[in-house]
C-alpha positions in Angstrom: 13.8 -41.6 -46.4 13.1 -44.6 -48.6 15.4 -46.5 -50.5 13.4 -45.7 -53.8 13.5 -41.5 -53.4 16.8 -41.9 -51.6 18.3 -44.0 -55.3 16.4 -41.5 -58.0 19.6 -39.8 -59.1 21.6 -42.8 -59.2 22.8 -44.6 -62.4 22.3 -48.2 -61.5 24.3 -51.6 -63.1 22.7 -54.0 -61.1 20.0 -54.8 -57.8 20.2 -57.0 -55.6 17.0 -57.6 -53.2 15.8 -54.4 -54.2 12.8 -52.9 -51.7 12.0 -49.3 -52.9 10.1 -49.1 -49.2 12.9 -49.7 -47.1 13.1 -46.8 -44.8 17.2 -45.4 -44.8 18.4 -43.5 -41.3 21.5 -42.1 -43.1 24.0 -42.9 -45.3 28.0 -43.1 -44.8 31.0 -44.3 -46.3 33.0 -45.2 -43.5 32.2 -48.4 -42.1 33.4 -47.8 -38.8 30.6 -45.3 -38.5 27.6 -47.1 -40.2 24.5 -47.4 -38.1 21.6 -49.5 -37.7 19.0 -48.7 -40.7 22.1 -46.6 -42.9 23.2 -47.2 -46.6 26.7 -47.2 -46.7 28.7 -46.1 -49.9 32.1 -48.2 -50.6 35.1 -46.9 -53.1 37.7 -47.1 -54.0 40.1 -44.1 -51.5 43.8 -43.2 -51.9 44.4 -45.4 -49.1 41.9 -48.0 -48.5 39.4 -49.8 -51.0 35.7 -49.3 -49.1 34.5 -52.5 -51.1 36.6 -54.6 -48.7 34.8 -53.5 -45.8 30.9 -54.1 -46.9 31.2 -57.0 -44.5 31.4 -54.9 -41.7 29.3 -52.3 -42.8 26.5 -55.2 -42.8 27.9 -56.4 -39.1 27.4 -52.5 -37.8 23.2 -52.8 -39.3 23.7 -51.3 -42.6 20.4 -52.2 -44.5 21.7 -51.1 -48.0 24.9 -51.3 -49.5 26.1 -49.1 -52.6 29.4 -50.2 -54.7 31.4 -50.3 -58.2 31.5 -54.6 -57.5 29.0 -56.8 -55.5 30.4 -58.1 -52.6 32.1 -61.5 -52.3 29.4 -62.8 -49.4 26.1 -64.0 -49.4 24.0 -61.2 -48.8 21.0 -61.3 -46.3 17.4 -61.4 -48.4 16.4 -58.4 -46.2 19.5 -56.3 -47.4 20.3 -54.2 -50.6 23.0 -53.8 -52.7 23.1 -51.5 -55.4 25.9 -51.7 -58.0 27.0 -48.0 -60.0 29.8 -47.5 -61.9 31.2 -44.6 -60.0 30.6 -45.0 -56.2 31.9 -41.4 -55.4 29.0 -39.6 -58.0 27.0 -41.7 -56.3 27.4 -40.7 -52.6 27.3 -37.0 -53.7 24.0 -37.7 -55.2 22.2 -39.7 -52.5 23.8 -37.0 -49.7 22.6 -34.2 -52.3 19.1 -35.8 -52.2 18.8 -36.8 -48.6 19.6 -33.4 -47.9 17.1 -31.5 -50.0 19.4 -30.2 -53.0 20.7 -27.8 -51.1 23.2 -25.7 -53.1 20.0 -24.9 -55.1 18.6 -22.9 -52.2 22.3 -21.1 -52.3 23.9 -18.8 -54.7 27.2 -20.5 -54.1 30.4 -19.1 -55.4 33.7 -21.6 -55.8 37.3 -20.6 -55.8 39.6 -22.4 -57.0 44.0 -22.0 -57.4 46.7 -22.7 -55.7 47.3 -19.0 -53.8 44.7 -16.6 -52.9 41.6 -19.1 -52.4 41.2 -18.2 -48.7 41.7 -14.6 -49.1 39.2 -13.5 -51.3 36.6 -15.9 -50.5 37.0 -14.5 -47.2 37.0 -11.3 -48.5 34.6 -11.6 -50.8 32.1 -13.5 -47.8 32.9 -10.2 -45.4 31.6 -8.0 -48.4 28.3 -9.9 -49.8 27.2 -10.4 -46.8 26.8 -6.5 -45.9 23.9 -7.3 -48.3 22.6 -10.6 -47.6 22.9 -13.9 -45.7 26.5 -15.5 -46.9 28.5 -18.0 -45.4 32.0 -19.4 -45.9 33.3 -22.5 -45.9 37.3 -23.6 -47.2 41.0 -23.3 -45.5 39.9 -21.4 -42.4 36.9 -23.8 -41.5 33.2 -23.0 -42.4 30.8 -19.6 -41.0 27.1 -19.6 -41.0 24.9 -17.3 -39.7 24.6 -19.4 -36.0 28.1 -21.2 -36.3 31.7 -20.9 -37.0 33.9 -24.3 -36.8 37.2 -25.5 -38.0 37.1 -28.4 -40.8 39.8 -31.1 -41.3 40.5 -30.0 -44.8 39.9 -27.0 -47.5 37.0 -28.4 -48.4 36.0 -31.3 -46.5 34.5 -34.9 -47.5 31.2 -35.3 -49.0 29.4 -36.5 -46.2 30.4 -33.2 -44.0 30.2 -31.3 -46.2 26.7 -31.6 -47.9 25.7 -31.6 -44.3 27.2 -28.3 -43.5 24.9 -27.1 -46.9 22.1 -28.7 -45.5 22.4 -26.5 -42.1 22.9 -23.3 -44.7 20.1 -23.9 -46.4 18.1 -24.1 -43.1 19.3 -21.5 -41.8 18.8 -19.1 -44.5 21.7 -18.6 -46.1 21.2 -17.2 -49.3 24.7 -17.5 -50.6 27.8 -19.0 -50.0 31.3 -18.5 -50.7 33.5 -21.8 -50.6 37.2 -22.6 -51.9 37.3 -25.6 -53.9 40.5 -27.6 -53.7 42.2 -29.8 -56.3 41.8 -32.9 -54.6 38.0 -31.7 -53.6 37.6 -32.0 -57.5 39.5 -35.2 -58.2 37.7 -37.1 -55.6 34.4 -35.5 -56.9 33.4 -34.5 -53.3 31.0 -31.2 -55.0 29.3 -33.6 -57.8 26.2 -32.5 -58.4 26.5 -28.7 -56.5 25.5 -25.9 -58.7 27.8 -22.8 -58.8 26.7 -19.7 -60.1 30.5 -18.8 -60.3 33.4 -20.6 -60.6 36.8 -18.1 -60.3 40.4 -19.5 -60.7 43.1 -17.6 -59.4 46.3 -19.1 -60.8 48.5 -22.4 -60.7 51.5 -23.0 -59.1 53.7 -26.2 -57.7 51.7 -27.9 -55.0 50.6 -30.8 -53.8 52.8 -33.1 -56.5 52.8 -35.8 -53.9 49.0 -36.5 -55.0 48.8 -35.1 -58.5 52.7 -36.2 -59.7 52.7 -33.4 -62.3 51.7 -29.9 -62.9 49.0 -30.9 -66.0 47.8 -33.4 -63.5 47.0 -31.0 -61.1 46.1 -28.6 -63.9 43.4 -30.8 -65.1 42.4 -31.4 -61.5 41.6 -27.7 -61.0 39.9 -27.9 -64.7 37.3 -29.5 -63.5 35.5 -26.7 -61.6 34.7 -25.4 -65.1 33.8 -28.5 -67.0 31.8 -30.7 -64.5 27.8 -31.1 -64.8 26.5 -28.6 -63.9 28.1 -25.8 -65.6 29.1 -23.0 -63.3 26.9 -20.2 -64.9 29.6 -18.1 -65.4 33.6 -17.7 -65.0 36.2 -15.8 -63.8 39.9 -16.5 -64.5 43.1 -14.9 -64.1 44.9 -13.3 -67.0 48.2 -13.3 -64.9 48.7 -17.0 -64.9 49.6 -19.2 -68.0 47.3 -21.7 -66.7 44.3 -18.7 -66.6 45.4 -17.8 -70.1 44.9 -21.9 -71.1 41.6 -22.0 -69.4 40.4 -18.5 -70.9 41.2 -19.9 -74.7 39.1 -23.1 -73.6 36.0 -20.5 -72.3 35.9 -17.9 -74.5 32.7 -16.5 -72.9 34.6 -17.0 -69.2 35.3 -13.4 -67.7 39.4 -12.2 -67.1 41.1 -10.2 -64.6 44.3 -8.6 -64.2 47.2 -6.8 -62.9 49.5 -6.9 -65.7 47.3 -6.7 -69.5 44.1 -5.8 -70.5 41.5 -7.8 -69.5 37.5 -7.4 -68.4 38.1 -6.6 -65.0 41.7 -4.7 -64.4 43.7 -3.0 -61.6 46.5 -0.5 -62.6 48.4 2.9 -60.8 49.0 0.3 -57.4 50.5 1.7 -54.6 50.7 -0.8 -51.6 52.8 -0.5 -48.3 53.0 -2.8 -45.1 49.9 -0.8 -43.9 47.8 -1.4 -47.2 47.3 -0.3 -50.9 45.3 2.0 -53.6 44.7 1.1 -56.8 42.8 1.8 -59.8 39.5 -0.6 -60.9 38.4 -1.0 -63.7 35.4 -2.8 -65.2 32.5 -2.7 -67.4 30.4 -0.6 -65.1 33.6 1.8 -65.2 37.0 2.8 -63.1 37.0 4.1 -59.7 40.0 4.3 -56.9 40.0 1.5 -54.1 41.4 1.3 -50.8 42.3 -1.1 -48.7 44.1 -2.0 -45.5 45.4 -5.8 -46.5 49.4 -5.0 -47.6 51.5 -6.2 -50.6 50.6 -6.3 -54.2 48.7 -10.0 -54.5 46.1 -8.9 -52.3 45.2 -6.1 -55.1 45.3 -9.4 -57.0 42.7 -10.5 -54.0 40.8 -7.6 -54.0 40.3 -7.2 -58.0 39.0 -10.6 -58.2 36.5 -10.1 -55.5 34.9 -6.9 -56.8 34.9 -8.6 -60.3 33.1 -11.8 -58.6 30.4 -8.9 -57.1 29.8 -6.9 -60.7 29.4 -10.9 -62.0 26.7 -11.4 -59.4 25.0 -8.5 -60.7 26.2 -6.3 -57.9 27.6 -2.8 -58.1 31.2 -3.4 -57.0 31.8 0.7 -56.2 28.5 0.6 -53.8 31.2 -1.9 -51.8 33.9 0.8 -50.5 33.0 1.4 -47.6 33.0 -2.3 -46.3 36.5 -3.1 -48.3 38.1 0.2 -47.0 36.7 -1.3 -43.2 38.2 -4.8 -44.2 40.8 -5.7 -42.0 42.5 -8.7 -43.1 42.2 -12.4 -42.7 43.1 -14.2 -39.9 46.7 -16.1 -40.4 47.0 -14.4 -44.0 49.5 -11.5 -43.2 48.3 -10.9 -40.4 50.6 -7.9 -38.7 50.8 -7.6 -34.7 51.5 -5.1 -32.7 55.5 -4.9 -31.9 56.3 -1.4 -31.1 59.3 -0.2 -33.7 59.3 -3.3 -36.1 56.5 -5.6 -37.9 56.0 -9.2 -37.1 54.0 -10.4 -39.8 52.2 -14.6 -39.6 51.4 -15.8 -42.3 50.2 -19.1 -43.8 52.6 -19.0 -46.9 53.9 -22.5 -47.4 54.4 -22.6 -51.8 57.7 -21.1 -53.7 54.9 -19.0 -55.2 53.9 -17.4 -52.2 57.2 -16.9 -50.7 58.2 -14.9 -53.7 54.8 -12.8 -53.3 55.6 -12.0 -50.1 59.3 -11.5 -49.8 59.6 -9.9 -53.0 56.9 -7.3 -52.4 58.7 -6.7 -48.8 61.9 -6.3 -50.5 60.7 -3.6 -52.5 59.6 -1.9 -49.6 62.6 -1.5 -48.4 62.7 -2.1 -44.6 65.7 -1.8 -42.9 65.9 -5.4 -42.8 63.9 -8.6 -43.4 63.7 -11.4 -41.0 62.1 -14.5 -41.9 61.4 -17.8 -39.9 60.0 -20.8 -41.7 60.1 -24.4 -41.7 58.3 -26.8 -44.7 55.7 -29.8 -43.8 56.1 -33.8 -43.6 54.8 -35.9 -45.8 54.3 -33.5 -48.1 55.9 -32.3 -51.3 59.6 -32.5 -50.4 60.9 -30.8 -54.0 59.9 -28.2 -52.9 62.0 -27.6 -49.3 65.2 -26.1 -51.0 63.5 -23.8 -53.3 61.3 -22.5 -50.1 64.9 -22.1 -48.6 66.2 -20.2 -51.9 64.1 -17.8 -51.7 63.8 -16.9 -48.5 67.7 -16.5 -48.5 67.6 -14.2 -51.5 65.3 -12.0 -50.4 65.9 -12.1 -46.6 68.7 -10.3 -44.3 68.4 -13.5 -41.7 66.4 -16.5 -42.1 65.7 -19.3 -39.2 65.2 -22.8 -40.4 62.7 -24.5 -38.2 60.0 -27.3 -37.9 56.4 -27.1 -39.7 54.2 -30.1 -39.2 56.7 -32.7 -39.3 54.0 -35.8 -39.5 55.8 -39.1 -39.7 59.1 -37.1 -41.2 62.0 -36.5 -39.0 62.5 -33.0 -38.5 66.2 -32.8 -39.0 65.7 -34.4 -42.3 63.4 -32.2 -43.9 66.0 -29.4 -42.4 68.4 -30.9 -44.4 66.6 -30.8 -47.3 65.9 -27.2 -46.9 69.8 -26.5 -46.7 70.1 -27.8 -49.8 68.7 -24.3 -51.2 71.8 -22.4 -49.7 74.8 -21.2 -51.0 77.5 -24.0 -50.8 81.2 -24.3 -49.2 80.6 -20.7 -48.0 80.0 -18.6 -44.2 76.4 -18.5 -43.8 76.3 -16.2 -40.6 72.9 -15.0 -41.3 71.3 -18.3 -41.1 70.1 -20.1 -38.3 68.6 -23.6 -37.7 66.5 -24.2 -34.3 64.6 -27.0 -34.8 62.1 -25.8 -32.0 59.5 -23.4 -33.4 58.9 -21.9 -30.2 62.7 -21.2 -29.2 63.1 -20.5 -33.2 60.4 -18.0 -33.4 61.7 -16.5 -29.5 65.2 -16.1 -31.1 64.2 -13.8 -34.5 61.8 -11.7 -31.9 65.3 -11.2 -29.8 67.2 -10.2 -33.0 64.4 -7.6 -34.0 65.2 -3.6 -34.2 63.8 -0.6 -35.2 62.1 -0.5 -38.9 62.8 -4.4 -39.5 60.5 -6.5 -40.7 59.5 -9.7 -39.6 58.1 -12.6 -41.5 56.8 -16.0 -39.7 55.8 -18.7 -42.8 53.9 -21.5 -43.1 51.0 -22.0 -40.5 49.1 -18.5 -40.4 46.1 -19.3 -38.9 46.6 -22.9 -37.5 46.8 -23.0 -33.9 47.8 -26.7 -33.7 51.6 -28.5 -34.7 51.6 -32.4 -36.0 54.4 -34.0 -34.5 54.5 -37.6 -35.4 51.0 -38.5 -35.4 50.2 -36.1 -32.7 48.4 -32.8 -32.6 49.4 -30.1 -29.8 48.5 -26.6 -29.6 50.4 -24.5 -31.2 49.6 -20.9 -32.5 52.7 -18.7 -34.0 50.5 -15.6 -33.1 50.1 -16.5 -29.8 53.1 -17.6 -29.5 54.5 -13.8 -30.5 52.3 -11.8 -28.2 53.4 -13.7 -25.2 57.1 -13.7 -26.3 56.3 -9.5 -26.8 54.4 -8.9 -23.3 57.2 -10.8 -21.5 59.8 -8.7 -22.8 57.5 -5.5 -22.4 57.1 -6.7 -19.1 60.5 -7.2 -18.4 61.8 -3.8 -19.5 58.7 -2.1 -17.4 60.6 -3.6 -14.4 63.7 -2.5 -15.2 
């Protein structure tokens, strides 16, 4: 593409050698991946400043370079710079441009909140697409109609991921249903994409390690709604005090909820470990739903995806028969097979969540509840004891075990997660086994009869970071072969 097409979006401070003809290969912004004939992008990262590496960009054949400052060389007569006072809009609008605009060939749907994201997009992609081509893309990697991949985060980095919309768009996707994280926003990774929804589920402590403080965050997450474009319309949750600040901002945004009246509402709930019936109601009118995905906030889930369908102009009743066939999302409470009790993986790894879950379980009434967890390195460590608080208040036994450790050292961050127990007192029903696999063999060996059990924190990940290292792990594997030795060994008996 040339230089001229490939720059028409961009707002532009200054050119050097400009050559509208000069024929770009691609564009990238990490310099250890330029190739001969690309336009790389330098900005300014949470870790590294790209302007300090235009040098090498140049060395690897780039033949344009794009930045917030010129660079500090001479720079070749047959090389151009382009100066723009925001380098990261501008790589979102060259890749949207070299790529054809393609979230305007998609009616794309973002979700953005702390809890709940992955579930009802995934939901809410298993149910749209009984009527047409839609894809996925967040926490649990990205789905078109030929592929199905992992992705290194929620929703990845511009350059992947406008590629990944390209592919949509050529395959015929005609919608797509994508979670939109915090950091997604703050590093402006969907500038430029056009949603036809943006929903927002709710707000809760996370990921204070990059945003410092809540209104940080907050305003982070605000930006789904306020960005150019405009989502065309809005969804937000009722049940969250942050919802109820956005809501009061877009008084023509849409509401949902469990607990007050709002546009779209769910009341009479009855949920179980096996699944739940409630109540919907909206402007179309109320019908009863059921569904097979347990526990109260997937009501929550399930509500906000029939009120995203009735926004898309979509009867959501005409979608019971594919919700009552739904069967859950991998890692998200996912239940296997384990004769008289429930082993139940899940991906919970907030305060929030651990309330949601062990709360709801609690009420329940099980004969007991038995819950393994451990809490991630280099992550949000305020957050270890009150993980460790709950889980003791709600929780007949709890084991204490490794996450992803990263860089930390794992009996540090266990410390830090006693610090949420009772002091100077017995704790017999609390174990610490720093080995995940040995941790998760022991609560299997303690199981009986109408307990159940509750592994938290990776759900669907089938990988464990230890140090700077990534081995295969998968806590759901991990159960069924822990479950058909045992069966096995009791068969021999």
């Amino acid at each position: 593409m040339k230089l001229q097409d490939l720059a028409k979006k961009l707002t532009l401070l200054e050119q050097r050698n400009w050559k509208p003809s000069l024929e770009i290969s691609g564009i990238a912004s990490d310099s250890r991946r330029v190739k001969a004939g690309d336009l790389f992008v330098a900005y300014r990262g949470p870790q590294a400043d790209g302007h300090l590496f235009l040098e090498e960009a140049l060395k690897r054949g780039a033949r344009a370079l794009v930045g917030e400052r010129a660079p500090s060389f001479t720079l070749p007569p047959e090389v151009a710079f382009l100066k723009v006072p925001e380098a990261r809009e501008a790589l979102a609008n060259l890749l949207n441009q070299w790529y054809g605009f393609p979230t305007k060939k998609l009616r794309l749907v973002g979700i953005t909140g702390t809890n709940g994201k992955t579930t009802i997009a995934y939901l809410l992609r298993d149910l749209l697409n009984s009527r047409l081509p839609t894809g996925y893309l967040g926490t649990l990697g990205y789905r078109t109609l030929k592929k199905e991949a992992g992705l290194s985060n929620t929703t990845p980095g511009a350059e992947e991921l406008f590629a990944i919309l390209g592919k949509m768009a050529e395959e015929e996707v005609k919608a797509l249903i994508m979670e939109v994280s915090s950091h997604a926003l703050d590093q402006k990774r969907v500038h430029g994409m056009e949603f036809e929804l943006a929903v927002f589920t709710q707000l809760t402590p996370e990921h204070l390690d990059y945003h410092e403080t809540m209104e940080n965050y907050f305003q982070a997450k605000r930006l789904l709604f306020t960005r150019s474009p405009r989502p065309k319309r809005m969804l937000i949750s009722r049940d969250s005090p942050f919802g109820r600040r956005l809501l009061s901002d877009f008084p023509d945004a849409k509401s949902f909820s469990l607990q007050e009246a709002a546009d779209y509402r769910a009341s009479e709930i009855n949920t179980n470990f096996e699944g739940g019936e409630f109540t919907f109601e909206g402007p179309r009118g109320k019908w009863r739903v059921k569904t097979r995905l347990p526990f109260i906030h997937n009501v929550f889930n399930a509500t906000c995806a029939l009120a995203s369908l009735d926004l898309m102009g979509f009867d959501p009743q005409s979608f019971r028969e594919p919700l009552e066939a739904f069967t859950g999302v991998p890692g998200r409470l996912e239940r296997i097979g384990a004769g008289g009790f429930s082993v139940f993986v899940d991906y919970a790894h907030t305060p929030d969540a651990f309330e949601n879950i062990l709360s709801e379980a609690r009420r329940l009434q099980p004969r007991r509840i038995l819950t393994l967890f451990g809490c991630g390195g280099d992550r949000d460590p305020y957050k270890r004891p009150v993980m460790t608080r709950i889980a003791y208040h709600y929780s007949d036994l709890i084991i204490l075990t490794s996450d992803n450790p990263r860089t930390e050292a794992p009996l540090e961050i266990l410390r830090q997660m006693r610090q949420g127990l009772p002091a100077d007192q017995p704790l017999p029903n609390v174990l610490e086994i720093p080995d995940r696999r040995q941790a998760i063999n022991e609560l299997l060996g303690m199981a009986e009869p109408g307990d159940a059990l509750f592994i938290l924190g990776k759900g669907h990940e089938d990988y464990q970071i230890l140090g700077t290292q990534r081995i295969h792990f998968d806590d759901r594997e991990v159960v069924r072969e822990i479950l058909a030795r045992r069966k096995k060994s009791h068969v021999s008996l």
